[in-house]
N, C-alpha and C positions, 0 to 999 in steps of 0.2 A: 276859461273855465267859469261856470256861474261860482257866483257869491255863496257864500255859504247860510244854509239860512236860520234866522233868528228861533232858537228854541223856545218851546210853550211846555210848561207843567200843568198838573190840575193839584190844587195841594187840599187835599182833605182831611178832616178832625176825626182819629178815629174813634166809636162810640163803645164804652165800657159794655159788654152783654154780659151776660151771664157765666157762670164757668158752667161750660158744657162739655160734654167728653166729644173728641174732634172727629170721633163716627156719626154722633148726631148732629152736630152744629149746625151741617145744611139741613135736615130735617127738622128739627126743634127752633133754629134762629132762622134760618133766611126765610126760608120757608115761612113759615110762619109769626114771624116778629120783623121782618123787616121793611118798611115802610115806602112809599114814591121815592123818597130822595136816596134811603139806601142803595134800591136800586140801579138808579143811574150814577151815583158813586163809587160802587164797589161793580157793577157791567155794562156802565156804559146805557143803557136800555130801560126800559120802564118793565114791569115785570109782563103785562101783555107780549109787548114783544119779544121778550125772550123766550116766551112759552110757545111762540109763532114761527119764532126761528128755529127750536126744539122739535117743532112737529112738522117745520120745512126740511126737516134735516134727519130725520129719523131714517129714509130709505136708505142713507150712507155709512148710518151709526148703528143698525141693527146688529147685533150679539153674535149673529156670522159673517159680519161684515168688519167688523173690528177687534181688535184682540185686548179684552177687558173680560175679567172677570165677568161674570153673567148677575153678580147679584148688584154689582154697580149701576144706579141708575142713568137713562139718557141722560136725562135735565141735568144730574151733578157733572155728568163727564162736560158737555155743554160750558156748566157755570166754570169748573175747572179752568178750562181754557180760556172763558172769557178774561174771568180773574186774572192769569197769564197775561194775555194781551193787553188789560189793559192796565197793569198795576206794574209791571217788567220785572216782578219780585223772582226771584231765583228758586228752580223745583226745587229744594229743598227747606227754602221755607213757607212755600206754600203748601206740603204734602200735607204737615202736620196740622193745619190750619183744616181742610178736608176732610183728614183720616186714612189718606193712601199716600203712598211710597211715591218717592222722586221718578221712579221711572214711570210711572202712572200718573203721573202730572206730565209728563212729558211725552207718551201715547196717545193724550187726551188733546193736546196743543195740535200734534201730528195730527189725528185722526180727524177733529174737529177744523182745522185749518183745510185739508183736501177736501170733506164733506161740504162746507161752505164755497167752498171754485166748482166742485162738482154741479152743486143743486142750487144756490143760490146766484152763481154768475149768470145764469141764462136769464134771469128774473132782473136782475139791479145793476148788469155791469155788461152793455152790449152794446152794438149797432144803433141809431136810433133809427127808427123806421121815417118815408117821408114826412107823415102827416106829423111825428114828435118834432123832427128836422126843422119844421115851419113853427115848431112851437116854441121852440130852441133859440129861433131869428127874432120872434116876437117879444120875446124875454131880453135879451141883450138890446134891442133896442127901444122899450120901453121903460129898464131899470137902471140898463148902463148906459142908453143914449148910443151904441153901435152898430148901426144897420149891415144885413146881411151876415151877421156873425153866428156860428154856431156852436163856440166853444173857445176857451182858453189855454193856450198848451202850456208847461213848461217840465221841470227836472226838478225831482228831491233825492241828497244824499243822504242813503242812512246809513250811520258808521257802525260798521264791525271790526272783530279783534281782526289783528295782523293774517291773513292766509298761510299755512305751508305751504305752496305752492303757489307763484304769479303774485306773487305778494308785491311788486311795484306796480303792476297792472293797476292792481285796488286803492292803490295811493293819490288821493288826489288834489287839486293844485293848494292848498290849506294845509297840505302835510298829514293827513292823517286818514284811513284806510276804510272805504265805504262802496257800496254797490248804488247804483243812478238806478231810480225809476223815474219813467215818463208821463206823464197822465195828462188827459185833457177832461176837463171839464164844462158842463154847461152852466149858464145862468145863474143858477143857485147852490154852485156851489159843489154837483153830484158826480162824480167820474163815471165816464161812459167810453175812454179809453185807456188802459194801462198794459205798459211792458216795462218789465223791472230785469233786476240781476243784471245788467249791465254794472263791467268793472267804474270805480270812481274815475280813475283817471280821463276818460274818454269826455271828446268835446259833445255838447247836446248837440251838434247836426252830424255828427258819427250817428249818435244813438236815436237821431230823427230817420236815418237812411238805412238804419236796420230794424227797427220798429213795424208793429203790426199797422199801427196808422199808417207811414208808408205806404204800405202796400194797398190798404184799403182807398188811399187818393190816388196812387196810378191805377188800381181797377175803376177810378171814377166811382167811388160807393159813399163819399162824404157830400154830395149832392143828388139831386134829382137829373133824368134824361129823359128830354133836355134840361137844363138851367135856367132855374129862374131869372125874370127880366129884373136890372134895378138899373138905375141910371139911365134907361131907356135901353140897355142889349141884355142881353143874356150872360150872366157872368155866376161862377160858381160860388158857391157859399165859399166862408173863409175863416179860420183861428185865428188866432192872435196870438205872439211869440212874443219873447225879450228881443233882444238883442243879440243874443249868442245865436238864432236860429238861422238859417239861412231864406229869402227874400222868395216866395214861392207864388205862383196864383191861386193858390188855396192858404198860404200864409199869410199875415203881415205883422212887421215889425216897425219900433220907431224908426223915423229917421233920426242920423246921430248930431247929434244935439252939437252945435256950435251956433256961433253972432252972427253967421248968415242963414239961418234958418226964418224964413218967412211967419208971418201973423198968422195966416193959413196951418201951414205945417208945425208950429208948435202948437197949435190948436187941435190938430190931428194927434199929437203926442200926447197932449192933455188925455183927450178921449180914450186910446188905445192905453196907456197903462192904468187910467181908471179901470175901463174893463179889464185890462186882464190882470188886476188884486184879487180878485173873484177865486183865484186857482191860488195864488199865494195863500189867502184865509184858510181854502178849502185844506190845505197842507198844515196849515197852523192848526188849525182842528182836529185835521187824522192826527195827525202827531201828540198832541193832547189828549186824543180819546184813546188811542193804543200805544199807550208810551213804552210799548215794547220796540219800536220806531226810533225811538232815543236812542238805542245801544240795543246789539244785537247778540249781547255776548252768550245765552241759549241755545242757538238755533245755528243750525250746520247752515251754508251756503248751498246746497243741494236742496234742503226745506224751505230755505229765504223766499226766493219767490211765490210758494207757495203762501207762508205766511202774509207776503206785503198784500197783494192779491188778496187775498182773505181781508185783512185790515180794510182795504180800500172798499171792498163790497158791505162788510158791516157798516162802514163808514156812509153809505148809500144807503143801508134796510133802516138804520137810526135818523136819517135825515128826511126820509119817504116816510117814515113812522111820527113826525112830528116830536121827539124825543129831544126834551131841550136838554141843551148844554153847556156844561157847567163851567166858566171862564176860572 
């Protein structure tokens, strides 16, 4: 079973406003009194881009599209959500914070969560095409120093309450009850493959062998046809795994470390877990920027997916946006 991994907070000072009645607050403060940093403290985003995701998102969030009151605007249902995601505060104390009811905080999560897989996955969370594929190789090995690479795989647990139902399934080897997503990432950091809701318990080369990656390396789609030359033959592009993964031609993994391991091959070790920290940070950072990630105690296991997804794609519009972030 992977390691369990080291949790990251974002700890922010909250700023005294004004007393406002909690119908206007977004209208009267966010709106208009809150500042660059406010923004990416309280959603993550600079205000440009939230008003970018707001109007990439609008097809999904339209007034016959979702079940909100009609006098509630996009942008709040929007900020709602974001606020959710990234604060983990509980519908109840955030309603009153907005000026609508818990369960309206919690339609706005739903609603905004699908609309973002819907309209924004195609954009920030896909396939890479060749010509990106080559750019992908280029990156890793002029940042990380690893040739032919085009991605970093590995597994993050996030833990939820206990399940009524299969509730040993989601226990996992740490003792405590979490669904596995898989994600691979490029160069800097961006995920370009994710499959989640996988039970805790399960080994990562179970959840490698049921995974959309899978399928997409025996279709042959994580390379060009044919394969590029390196070494002098043609050999396929390749990820980089821990240790738990199993040893593939489109994988690799260290070799395991013991006193007979050659100059050469701990030197390959060296290189390969340099690279792939790149997906370890990338984790440290979603987890930081939607610390609803931390504890899932919110959100049903039937929505879970939806939401990690969701996470992971903001996590990609914030990092393509140049949107710093706040350690």
């Amino acid at each position: 079973l992977i390691a369990r991994r080291r949790r990251t907070s974002c700890y922010f000072y909250p700023r005294a406003w004004p007393s406002v009645r909690s119908a206007d607050w977004w209208e009267r403060v966010v709106l208009k009194e809150f500042g660059p940093q406010d923004w990416l403290e309280k959603f993550r985003m600079s205000k440009e881009t939230f008003f970018y995701v707001c109007n990439q998102l609008q097809p999904g969030l339209a007034p016959h599209s979702a079940h909100f009151h009609p006098t509630l605007p996009l942008e709040k249902r929007v900020a709602v959500a974001l606020w959710h995601l990234a604060t983990n505060v509980e519908y109840q104390t955030l309603s009153p914070l907005f000026g609508v009811g818990p369960s309206t905080v919690q339609t706005c999560v739903r609603e905004v969560s699908y609309a973002v897989v819907l309209l924004l996955k195609p954009l920030y969370l896909r396939l890479p095409n060749e010509k990106e594929l080559e750019n992908m190789v280029r990156i890793f090995r002029t940042r990380w120093g690893f040739p032919h690479c085009i991605g970093a795989l590995d597994s993050l647990h996030i833990p939820i309450p206990p399940p009524l139902r299969l509730s040993a399934d989601y226990c996992n080897g740490q003792g405590w009850h979490s669904i596995l997503t898989q994600a691979t990432v490029d160069g800097l950091g961006q995920f370009w493959d994710v499959s989640t809701a996988f039970p805790g318990s399960m080994e990562n080369s179970a959840v490698l062998e049921s995974s959309s990656l899978w399928v997409l390396a025996k279709e042959g789609r994580l390379c060009p046809n044919p394969p590029k030359h390196f070494m002098g033959k043609a050999q396929k592009y390749v990820l980089l795994g821990d240790a738990t993964y199993p040893l593939q031609d489109w994988i690799l993994k260290p070799y395991q470390e013991d006193e007979n391991l050659t100059q050469r091959q701990l030197q390959f070790n060296y290189r390969l877990k340099r690279a792939h920290s790149v997906i370890e940070n990338a984790f440290l950072r979603l987890k930081a920027r939607w610390q609803i990630l931390l504890k899932c105690d919110d959100c049903s296991l039937e929505l879970l997916p939806t939401l990690v997804l969701a996470c992971c794609i903001l996590h990609n519009v914030c990092e393509a946006h140049d949107n710093p972030f706040n350690e």
